[in-house]
N, C-alpha and C positions, 0 to 999 in steps of 0.2 A: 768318778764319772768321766766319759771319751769327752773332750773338746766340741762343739757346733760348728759349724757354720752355715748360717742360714738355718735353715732347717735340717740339713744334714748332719747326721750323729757320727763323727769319724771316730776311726781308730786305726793306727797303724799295723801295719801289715804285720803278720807275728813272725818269730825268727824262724828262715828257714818254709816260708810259704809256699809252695808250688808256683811256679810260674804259670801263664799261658798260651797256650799255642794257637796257630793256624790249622784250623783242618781245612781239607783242598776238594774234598769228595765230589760238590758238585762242580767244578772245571772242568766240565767234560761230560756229565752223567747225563743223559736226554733223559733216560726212563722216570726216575723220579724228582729229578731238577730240571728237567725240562731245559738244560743247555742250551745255548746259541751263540754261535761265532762272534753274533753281536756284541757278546756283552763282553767281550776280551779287553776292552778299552779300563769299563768300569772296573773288572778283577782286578785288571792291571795297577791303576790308582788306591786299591786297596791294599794290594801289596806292599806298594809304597809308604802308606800312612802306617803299616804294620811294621815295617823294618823301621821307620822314624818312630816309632811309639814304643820302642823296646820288645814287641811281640819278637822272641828267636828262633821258636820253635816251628818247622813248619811238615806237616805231615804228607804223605801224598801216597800214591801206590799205581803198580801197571794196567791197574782193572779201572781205573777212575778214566773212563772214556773209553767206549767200548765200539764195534764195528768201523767205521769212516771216519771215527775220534778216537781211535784206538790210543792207549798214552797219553790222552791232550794234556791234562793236569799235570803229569812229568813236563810235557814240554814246553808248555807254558811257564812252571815255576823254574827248569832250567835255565830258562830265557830270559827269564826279568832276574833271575840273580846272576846270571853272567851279565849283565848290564851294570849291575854295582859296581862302587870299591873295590878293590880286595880284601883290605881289614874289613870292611864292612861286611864283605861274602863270607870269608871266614869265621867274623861273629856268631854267621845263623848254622843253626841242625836243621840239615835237611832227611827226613825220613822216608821211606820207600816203604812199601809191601808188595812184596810178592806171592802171587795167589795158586796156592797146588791144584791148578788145575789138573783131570788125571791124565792126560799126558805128559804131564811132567813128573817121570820118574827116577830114581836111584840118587845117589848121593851128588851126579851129573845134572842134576834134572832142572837146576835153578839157572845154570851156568850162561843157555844163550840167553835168558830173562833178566839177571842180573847184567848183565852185557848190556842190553837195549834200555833196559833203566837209567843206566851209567850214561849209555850215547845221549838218550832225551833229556835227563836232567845235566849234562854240560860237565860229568863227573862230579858234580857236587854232590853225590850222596855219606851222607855220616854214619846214617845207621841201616842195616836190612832188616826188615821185620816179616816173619809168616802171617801172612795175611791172616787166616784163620787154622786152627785143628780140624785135622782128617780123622777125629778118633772114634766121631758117630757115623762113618762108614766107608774108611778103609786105612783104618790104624797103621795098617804094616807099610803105608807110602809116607808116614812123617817122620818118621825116625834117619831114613838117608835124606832127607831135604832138608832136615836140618843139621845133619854132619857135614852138609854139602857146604851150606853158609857158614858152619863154625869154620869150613877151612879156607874161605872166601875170610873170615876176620884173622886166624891165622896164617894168611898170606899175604895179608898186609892190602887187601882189594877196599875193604871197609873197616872201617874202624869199631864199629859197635853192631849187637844183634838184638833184637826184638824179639817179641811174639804177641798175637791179640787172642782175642776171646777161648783164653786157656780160662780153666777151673782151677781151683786150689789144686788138687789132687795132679793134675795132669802138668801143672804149675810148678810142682815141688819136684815130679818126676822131672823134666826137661833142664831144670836148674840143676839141677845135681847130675846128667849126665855131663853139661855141658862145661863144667865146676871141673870133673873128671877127666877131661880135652883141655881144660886150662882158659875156656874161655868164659867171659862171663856174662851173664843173661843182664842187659842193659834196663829192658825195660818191656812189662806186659799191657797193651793196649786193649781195655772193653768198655761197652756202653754202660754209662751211669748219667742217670739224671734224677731230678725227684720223682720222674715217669717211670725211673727201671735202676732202685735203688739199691736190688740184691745181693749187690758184690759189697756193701759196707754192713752187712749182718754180721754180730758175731763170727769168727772162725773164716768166715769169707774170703775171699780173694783179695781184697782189700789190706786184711791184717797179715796173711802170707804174705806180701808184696812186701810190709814195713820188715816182717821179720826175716826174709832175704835178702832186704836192699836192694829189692829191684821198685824202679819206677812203673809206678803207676798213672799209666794217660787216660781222660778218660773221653771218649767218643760221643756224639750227640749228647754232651749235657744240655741241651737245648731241646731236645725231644725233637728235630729235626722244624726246629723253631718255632713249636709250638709253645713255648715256656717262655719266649719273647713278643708278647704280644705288645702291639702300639698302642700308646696314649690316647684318650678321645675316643673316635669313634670308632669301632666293630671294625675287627679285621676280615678281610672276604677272605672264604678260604682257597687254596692252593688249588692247583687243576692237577687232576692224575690219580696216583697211588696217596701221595699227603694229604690231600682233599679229603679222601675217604677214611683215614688216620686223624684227620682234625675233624671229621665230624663226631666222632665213635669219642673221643678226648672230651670234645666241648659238652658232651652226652652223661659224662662218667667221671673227669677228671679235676670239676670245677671246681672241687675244696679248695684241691692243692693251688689252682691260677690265683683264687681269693686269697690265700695265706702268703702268698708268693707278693702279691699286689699290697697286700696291708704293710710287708717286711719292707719291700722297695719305699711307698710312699713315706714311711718313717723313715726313714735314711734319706729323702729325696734322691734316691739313685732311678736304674730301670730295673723293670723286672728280668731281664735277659743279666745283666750284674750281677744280681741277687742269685739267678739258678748255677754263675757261673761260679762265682765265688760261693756255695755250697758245697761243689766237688770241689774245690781246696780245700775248705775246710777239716774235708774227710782226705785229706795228703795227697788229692788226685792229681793231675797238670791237666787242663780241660781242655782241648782245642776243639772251639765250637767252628763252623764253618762259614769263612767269613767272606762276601761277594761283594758287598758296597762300605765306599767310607765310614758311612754312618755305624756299622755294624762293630767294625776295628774302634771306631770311638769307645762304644759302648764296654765291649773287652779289652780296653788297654784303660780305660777308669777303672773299670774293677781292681785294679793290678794297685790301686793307692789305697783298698779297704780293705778287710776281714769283718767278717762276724762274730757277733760276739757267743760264747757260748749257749746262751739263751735263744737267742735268734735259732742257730744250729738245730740245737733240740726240736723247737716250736717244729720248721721246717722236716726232722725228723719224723718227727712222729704224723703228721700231715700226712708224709711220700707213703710211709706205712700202713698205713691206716688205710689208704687209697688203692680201690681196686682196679680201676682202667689205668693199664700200663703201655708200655711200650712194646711192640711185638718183640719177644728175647731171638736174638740170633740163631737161627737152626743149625749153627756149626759149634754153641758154646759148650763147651767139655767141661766133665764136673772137675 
């Protein structure tokens, strides 16, 4: 049986655990984070508590702040890691996506976007990732944008490539041209949470991933924080587009908060730990999206447990079971 403390059931982390990251989405997003210049202070100190708590991973992309915050999220996470060490800046991945928009075309098309990336993040970028697949409405524009970035990693511009909400199938295609070019497909980024668990079915995008040794990150395991709900009293909900996302949840998806809450209080962790370390579980790297100290607390405890098989399962079968989900990405390819 795991060791206690307190009431906490520990168990060491297993070999080879996924780590987790930072997502940056809302640094900059007005529309559904409701951004405000204001809060640069606080992101700020959370960056901070995140490079001192082992968090290395940090995600970001050119669409994360859009019209008069165009790049914020780049330039903000530029700017607090040119502030660092060196060895310390060095330590972290910094991640970019870049988004095919349709005027960005031919194998050219990334070129002045990967440039302006580079400029707002301070050159620190490690790896380029395509934002998302053009395959559900205009196929014949992904195939040069992403010859464009393999010769961006073999020119020596970036050292790693990415890609997000690919499918197995269009997964396996891209890996193996890029295998072909000599270069190698680092890592596939898509949403998984217990809200939107389809990528770890059988056969899935999940088991490609192990079977190619590409990494798997996984996006909103948090259900866009819904699956972190506070202690005590009733969370109000969000203003905007999540508001109307936590109502339609709170309506439909309250097995899973219940199962999710009984796992947490047995461990005495929170429930935001519990949904993080889930996608580990399932070999993912989570980077939920993290804006105040308290939040990095939360995801860098995770980082000293695992679940145990039992737990997983229970958890399983729960997200399964459960019909209100997460809206699926309208650019994910099978």
């Amino acid at each position: 049986m795991a060791p206690t403390v307190g009431n906490r059931r520990m168990s060491s982390p297993a070999l080879g655990s996924p780590s987790i990251g930072v997502g940056t989405w809302a640094w900059g997003n007005q529309f559904l984070w409701g951004y405000d210049p204001k809060w640069d202070e606080r992101i700020h100190l959370a960056f901070q508590r995140a490079v001192a708590s082992g968090l290395r991973f940090f995600d970001t992309a050119d669409s994360y702040g859009t019209g008069r915050w165009t790049g914020r999220g780049e330039t903000l996470l530029g700017a607090w890691c040119a502030d660092l060490p060196p060895a310390r800046r060095e330590a972290l991945t910094v991640a970019t996506k870049l988004a095919p928009f349709p005027w960005r075309l031919g194998r050219r098309g990334f070129e002045r976007a990967l440039a302006a990336s580079k400029g707002r993040l301070r050159g620190k970028v490690d790896r380029v990732q395509l934002h998302w697949t053009t395959a559900r409405y205009a196929p014949w524009q992904e195939g040069p944008l992403m010859d464009g970035l393999a010769d961006a990693v073999l020119a020596g511009e970036v050292a790693e490539l990415g890609v997000s909400n690919f499918g197995p199938k269009r997964l396996r295609r891209v890996f193996e041209h890029l295998a072909k070019r000599g270069v190698r497909l680092a890592s596939l980024q898509i949403q998984l949470s217990l809200l939107a668990p389809e990528a770890i079915r059988p056969g899935g995008v999940a088991d490609v991933c192990k079977e190619l040794g590409v990494e798997l990150i996984a996006y909103s395991p948090l259900a866009l924080g819904w699956l972190a709900p506070p202690e005590g009293a009733p969370r109000p909900r969000p203003a905007g587009p999540r508001g109307l996302l936590f109502a339609r949840l709170d309506r439909g998806a309250d097995p899973v908060r219940q199962h999710l809450l009984r796992v947490a209080k047995a461990r005495g962790v929170s429930a935001a730990s519990v949904a993080i370390n889930w996608c580990r579980a399932h070999g993912a790297m989570p980077i939920p999206g993290l804006r105040r100290v308290e939040q990095v607390e939360e995801a860098a405890a995770a980082l000293g447990w695992t679940l145990s098989e039992e737990e997983r399962e229970g958890l399983d079968r729960v997200a399964f079971a459960n019909r209100a989900r997460m809206p699926a990405n309208p650019f994910q390819s099978d």
